[in-house]
N, C-alpha and C positions, 0 to 999 in steps of 0.2 A: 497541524494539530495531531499531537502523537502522545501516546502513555501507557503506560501497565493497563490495562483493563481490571477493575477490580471484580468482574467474574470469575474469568480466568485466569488473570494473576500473567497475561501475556501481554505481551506489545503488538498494539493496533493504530493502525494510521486513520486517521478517523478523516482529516482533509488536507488535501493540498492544491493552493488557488493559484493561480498563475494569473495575472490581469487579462481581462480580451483580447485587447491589443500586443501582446509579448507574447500568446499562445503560437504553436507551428514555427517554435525560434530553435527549440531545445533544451529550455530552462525546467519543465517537467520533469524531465529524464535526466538532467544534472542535479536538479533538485532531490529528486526520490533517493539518486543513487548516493548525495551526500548522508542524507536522513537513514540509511538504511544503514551504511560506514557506521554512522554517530550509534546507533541503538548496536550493531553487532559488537562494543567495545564491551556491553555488562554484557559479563562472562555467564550471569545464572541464566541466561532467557537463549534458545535457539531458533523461535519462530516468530512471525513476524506478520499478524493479520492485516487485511484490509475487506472495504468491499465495495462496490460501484452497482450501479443500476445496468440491468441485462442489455438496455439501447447504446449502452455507451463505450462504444466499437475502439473508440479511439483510446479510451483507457484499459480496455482491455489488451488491446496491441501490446501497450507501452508496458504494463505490468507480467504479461509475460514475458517481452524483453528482458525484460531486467531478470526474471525467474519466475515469476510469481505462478502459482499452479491454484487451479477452481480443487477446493478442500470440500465439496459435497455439500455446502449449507447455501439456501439461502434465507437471509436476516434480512426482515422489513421489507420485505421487495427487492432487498439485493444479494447481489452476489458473490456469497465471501470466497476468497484469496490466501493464500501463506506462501511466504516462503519459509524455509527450512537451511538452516546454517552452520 
């Protein structure tokens, strides 16, 4: 689940499930990196929110792999993310 945020008028990844069973395959990190390909094509937007709950080690890994840097907020308990493009 991904869209403009109509706050900010930016793109935010709001979730992405991987079944239980198919997690620890590398469908996350193929997954994200397609979804991130698909939204860098509009040319008006250059960043690229998300955010994850502070316990959760294993997506924080994977998001900074990919780039993803902590942008100084946390919303609802979590911990927002950007990348920058």
């Amino acid at each position: 689940m991904y869209c403009i945020d109509s706050d900010d008028k930016e793109y935010w990844i709001y979730r992405l499930m991987i079944d239980a069973k198919h997690q620890s395959k590398g469908y996350g990190k193929e997954a994200m990196e397609k979804l991130i390909e698909r939204i860098k094509q509009d040319q008006e937007h250059k960043v690229i929110y998300l955010s994850f709950e502070p316990e959760n080690n294993l997506a924080k890994g994977l998001y900074e792999k990919l780039g993803f840097e902590a942008d100084g907020r946390i919303i609802d308990g979590e911990i927002v993310y950007k990348i920058t493009y």
